[in-house]
C-alpha positions in Angstrom: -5.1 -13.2 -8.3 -7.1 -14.7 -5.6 -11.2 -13.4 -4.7 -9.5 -11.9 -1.8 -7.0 -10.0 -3.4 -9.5 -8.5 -5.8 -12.4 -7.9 -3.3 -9.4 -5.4 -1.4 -8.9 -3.5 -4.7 -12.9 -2.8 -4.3 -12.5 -1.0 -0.9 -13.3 2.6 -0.1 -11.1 4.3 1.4 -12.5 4.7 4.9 -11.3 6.2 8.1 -9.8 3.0 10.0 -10.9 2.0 13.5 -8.1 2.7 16.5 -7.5 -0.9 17.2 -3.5 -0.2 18.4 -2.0 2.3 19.7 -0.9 5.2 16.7 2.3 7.1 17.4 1.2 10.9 15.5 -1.9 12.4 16.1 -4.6 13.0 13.7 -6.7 10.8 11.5 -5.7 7.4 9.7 -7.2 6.4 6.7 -7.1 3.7 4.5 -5.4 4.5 1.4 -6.7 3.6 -1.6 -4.6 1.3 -3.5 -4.8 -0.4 -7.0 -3.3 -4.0 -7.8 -1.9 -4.8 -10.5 -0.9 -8.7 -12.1 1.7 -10.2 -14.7 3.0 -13.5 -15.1 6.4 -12.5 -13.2 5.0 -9.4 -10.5 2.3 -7.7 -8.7 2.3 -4.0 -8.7 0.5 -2.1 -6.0 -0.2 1.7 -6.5 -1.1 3.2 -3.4 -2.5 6.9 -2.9 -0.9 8.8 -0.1 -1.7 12.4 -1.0 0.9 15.0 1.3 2.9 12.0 2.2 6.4 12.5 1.9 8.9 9.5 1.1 11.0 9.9 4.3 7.3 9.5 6.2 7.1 5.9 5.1 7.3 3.0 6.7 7.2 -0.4 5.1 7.2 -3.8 6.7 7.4 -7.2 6.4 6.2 -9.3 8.9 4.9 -13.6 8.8 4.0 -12.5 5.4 2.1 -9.3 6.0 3.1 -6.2 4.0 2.2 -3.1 6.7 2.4 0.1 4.9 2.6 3.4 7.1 2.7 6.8 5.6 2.2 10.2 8.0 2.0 13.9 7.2 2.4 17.0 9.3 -0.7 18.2 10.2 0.8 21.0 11.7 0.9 22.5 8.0 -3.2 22.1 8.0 -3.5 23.6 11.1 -4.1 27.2 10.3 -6.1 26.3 7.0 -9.9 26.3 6.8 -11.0 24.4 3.6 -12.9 25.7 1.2 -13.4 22.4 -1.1 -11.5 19.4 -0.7 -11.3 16.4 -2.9 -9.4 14.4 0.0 -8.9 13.8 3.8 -6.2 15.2 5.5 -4.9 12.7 7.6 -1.9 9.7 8.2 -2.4 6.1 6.2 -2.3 2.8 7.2 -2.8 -0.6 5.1 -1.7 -4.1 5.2 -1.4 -7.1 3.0 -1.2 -10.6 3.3 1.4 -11.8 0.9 0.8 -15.1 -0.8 3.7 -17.6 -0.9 4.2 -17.1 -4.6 5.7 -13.6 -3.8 9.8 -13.8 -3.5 10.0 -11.3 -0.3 13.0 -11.0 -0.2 12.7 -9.0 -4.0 10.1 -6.7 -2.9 11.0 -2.7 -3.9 9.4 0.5 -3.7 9.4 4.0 -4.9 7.5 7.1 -4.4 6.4 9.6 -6.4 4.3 12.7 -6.5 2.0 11.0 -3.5 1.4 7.7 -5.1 3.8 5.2 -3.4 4.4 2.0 -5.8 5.5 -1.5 -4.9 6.8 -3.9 -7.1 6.6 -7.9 -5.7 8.0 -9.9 -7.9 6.5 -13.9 -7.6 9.0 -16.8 -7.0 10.4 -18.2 -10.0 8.9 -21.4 -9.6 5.2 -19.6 -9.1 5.6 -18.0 -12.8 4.8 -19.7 -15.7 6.5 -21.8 -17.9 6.9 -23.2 -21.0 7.8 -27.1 -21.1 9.0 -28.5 -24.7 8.1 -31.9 -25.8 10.7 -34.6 -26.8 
């Protein structure tokens, strides 16, 4: 895993800055996400509290990994919080993908507001065992 890669598992999750054009209204956060490494994959874990699976959007684009999940805020609306623990609000986060990763491989599932993403590396980027004659 590259200095970069680890310095974004360090990030606090932070309201991001309305650079483009969103399509729901309402806040967008960065979610926090954790990154995980074997020999064969990367495993992200990425905290989307209230976001349902059908809200997702994932992309792949010139090797960035764009991950988009929105909620109906409609459901806060009439709420006043007495003690909350996380923001109410849409997520949006992207990756640069390395060439190791096979994109082509990459999967995802969500559950219980934690969306996961497996991205399994090239075969010729994971390590090998070469015998001697």
């Amino acid at each position: 895993m590259t200095k970069e890669e680890k310095q974004l598992m360090k990030q606090d999750k932070k309201e991001l800055e309305k650079k483009e054009e969103q399509t729901y209204s309402g806040r967008w956060y960065v979610p926090e996400t954790d990154i995980f490494e074997t020999d064969r994959e990367l495993y992200l874990r990425v905290d989307m509290p209230g976001v349902d699976k059908e809200n997702i959007k994932i992309n792949l684009e010139k090797g960035v990994l764009q991950i988009e999940g929105s909620i109906h805020t409609d459901e806060y609306s009439d709420l006043e919080p007495v003690y909350t623990e996380y923001n109410v609000g849409h997520f949006n986060r992207r990756f640069q993908l390395s060439e190791q990763v096979d994109q082509e491989k990459i999967s995802a599932e969500m559950h219980d507001g934690v969306l996961n993403l497996t991205l399994p590396k090239r075969e010729e980027a994971q390590p090998r065992k070469i015998v001697v004659k």
